[in-house]
N, C-alpha and C positions, 0 to 999 in steps of 0.2 A: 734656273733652268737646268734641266738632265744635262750632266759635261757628254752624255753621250747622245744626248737630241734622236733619241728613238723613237719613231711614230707609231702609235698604234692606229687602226682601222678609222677610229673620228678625226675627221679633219680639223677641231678646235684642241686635240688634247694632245698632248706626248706625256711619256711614262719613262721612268727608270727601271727596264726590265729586267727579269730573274736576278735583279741584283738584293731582293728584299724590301727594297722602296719604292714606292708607288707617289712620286709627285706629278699633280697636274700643271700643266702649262700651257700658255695659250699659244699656237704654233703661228710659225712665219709665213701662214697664206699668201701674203707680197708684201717684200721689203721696200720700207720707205725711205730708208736711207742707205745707199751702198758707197762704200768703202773703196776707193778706188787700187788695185791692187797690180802688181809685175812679177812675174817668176820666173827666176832664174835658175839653171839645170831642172828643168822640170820635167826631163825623161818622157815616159809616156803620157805622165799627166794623174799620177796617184795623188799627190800632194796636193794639185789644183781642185782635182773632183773633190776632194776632202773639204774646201775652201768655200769651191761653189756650194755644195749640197744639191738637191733636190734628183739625190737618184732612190733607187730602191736596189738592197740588196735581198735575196732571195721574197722572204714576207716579211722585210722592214723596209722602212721606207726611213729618210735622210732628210730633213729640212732642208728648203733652201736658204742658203748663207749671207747676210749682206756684204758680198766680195765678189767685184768687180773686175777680175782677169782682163787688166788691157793689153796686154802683151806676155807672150811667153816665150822663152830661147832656149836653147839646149844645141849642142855640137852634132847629136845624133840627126842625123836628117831620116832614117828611119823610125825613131822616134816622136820627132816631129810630127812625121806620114802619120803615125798612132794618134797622137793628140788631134789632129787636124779632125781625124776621121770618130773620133769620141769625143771631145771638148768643144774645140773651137775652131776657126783657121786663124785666128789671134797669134797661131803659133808659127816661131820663124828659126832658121837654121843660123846660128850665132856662135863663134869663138870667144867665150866670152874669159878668155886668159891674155886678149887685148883688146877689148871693145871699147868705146868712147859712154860713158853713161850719158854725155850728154845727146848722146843718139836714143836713148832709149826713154821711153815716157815716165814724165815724173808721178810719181803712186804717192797713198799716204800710208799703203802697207807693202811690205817688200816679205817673199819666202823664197825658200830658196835648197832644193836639197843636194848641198856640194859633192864633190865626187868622195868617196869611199874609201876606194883600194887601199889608199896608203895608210888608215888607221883601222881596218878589218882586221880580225883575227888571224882568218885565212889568205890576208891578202901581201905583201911586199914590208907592211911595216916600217915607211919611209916616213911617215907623219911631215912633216911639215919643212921637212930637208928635200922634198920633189916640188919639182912644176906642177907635176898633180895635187900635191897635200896642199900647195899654195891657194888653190883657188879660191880660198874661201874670199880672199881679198879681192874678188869681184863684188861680195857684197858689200866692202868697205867702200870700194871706189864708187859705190852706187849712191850708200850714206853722206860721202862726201858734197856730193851735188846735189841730189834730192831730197836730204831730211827725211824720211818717211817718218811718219809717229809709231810704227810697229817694226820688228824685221823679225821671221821667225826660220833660221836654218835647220836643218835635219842631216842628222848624219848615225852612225853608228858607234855603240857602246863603245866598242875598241879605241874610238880619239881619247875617252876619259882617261886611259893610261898609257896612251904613245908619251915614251920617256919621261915616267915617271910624274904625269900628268901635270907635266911644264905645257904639251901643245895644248890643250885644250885653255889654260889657264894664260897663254899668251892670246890665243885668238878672244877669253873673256875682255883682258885687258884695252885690245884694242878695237875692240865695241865701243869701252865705254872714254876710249881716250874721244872717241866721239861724238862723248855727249849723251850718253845711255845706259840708264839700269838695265842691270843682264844677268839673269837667271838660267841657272842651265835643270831641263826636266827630263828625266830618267824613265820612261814609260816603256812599260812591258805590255805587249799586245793583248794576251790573253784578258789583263785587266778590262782590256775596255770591251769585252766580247767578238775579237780577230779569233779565230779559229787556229792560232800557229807561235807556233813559242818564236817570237821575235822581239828583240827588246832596243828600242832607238830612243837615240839620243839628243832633245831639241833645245834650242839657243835663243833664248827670246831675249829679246830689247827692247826696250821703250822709252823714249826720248824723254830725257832727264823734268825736261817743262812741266809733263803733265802725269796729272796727280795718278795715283795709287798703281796697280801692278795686276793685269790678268792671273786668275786663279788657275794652278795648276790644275787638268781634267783630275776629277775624283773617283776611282777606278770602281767600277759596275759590275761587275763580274768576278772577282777576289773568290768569291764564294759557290762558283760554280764556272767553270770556263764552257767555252762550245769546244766540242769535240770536231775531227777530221770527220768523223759519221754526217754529224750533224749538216759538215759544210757540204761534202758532195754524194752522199749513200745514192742521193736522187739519182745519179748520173750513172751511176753500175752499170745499166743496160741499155746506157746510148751508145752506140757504136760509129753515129755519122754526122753531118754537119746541123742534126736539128737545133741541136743547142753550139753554138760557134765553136770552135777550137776542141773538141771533144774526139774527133776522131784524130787530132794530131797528138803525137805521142813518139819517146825513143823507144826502140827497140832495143831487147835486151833479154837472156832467156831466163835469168833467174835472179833475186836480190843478191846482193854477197856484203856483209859485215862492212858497214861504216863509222862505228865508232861513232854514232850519233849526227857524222856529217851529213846523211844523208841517202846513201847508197843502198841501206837496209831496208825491211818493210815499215811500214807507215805502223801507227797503234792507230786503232779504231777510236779507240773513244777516249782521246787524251787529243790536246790540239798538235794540229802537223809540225813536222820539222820545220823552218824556216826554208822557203822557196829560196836560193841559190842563184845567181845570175850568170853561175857556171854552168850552165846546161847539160850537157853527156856524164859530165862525172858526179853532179849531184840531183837528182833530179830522184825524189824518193819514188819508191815501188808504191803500187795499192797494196791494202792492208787485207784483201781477199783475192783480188783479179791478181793474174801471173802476166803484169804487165808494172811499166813506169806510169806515175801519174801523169795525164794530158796536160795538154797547155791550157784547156778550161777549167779542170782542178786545181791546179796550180792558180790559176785566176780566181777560183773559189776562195782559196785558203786566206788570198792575200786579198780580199771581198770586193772583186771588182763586179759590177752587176755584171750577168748574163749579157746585155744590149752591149755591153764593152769591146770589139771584136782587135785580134791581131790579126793582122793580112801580112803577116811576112812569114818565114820559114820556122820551126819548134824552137831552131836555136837561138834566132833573132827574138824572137817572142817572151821563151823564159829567161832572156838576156834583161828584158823590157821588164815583165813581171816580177823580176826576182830583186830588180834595183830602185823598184818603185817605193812610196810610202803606200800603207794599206788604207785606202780611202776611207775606212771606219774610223783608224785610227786618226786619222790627217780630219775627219769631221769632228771627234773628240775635241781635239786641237783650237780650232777654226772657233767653235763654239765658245771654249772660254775667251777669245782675244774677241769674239763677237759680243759677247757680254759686257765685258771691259769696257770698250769703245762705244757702246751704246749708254755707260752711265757716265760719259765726259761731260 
């Protein structure tokens, strides 16, 4: 199967597009066996839509996934609002830096995209010395009680050399002190056809018992990325709520020199900056309009469909959008550990 499960127009075929290869495959019209599955910090629900499948981004369409979202937690309660209102209402408001796993339902796949800040580049660089860098050992304490046969974390590049890449090599460790091969996969967005130079960093496992190891996605696009044109040119001359979040936007009179973080104009035809969950200070300009990207471009870049909506304020929104997994990427993802588990 395409690691990037792109549908074309027939409902029996998917294709590996503009990537040079053309494989047919017979698509997941309905899955006959799902995977029962839990997410943890699942923010607005990037990582789960990736999981589920069955959206459409602009004219591609997503398969549906055999994963089973039976619960999903995250501390944001306006995040929550988000998923509730695009996902599921599966979704519930959790501290999950002291939660009992045994309150939480047992899955046979666990994901999970921990918090951030402390191994970003831009962010505190506290790695695994903070209460925040800790959490990952939510997922640990999850393993402990419920075995799942998969766990896949998500976090960003920067953990691979928080202190000389002892954190990342401790958190492998104790993966596998229980009981699990652990792989760590290096994916850069562009690859898989994301429209935005973002490159994340995911943690898979799989319970020591059973045989062989999910294929890392095999990158689609190397040979031609999508461009920032490609993702929102459409939207140049919407100015109001037809298309959701389009008329929201910061105000600001002119670009001024970012140094690549952000603050500068967009390039048209190269993929966008990485969407920022800093809101006012990074939130790139359009690459024509004498304006900042909206909160639907921004949602473009990072391929949440159109039907996706935020209902809270620009800065609550790109706070959401900017910390999410890009649901193309997260279906890249979903697809090889779907594969896996389908030849057990």
């Amino acid at each position: 199967m395409s690691n990037s499960a792109l549908m074309t127009a027939e409902p029996a075929v998917s294709r590996w597009k503009e990537s040079g290869t053309i494989i047919p495959i017979k698509a997941r019209e309905s899955v006959s066996k799902k995977y029962s599955t839990v997410s943890l910090f699942c923010g607005c629900g990037g990582l789960d839509l990736g999981f589920v499948g069955g959206f459409r981004f602009k004219d591609l369409e997503y398969v549906e996934q055999p994963f089973d979202v039976k619960a999903a937690y995250d501390f944001n309660d306006k995040c929550i609002d988000t998923y509730r209102q695009n996902i599921s209402e599966h979704a519930e408001v959790k501290d999950l830096s002291q939660y009992d796993p045994r309150e939480v339902p047992a899955a046979e796949v666990l994901i999970g995209g921990f918090p951030c800040q402390d191994f970003a580049s831009c962010g505190p660089r506290n790695g695994l010395n903070s209460e925040r860098g800790r959490l990952y050992e939510a997922l640990l304490r999850y393993m402990d009680v419920h075995k799942p046969m998969v766990v896949v974390g998500e976090n960003v590049i920067g953990l691979a050399n928080i202190d000389g890449g002892r954190a990342l090599e401790t958190i492998k460790a104790r993966l596998s002190e229980r009981g699990y091969k652990v792989q760590i996969w290096t994916l850069f967005a562009p690859d898989y056809g994301v429209p935005q130079t973002r490159t994340r960093l995911f943690i898979v496992a799989v319970r020591e018992d059973l045989k062989g190891f999910p294929e890392q996605p095999v990158p689609t696009h190397e040979n031609g990325y999508r461009t920032l044109r490609w993702a929102i040119d459409d939207l140049r001359d919407v100015q109001d709520e037809s298309i959701p979040n389009q008329s929201q936007y910061f105000r600001a009179s002119k670009a001024k020199r970012g140094n690549g973080q952000g603050d500068e104009k967009s390039k048209a035809d190269a993929p966008g900056y990485t969407v920022r969950a800093n809101a006012k200070s990074r939130v790139q300009f359009h690459y024509d309009l004498e304006r900042r990207l909206t909160v639907r471009e921004c949602a473009r870049i990072q391929t949440f469909p159109d039907t996706f909506t935020f209902a809270h304020s620009a800065t609550t929104n790109i706070m959401q959008i900017g910390n999410a997994v890009p649901p193309m990427l997260a279906h890249a993802v979903s697809t090889s550990i779907a594969r896996w588990l389908e030849q057990l």
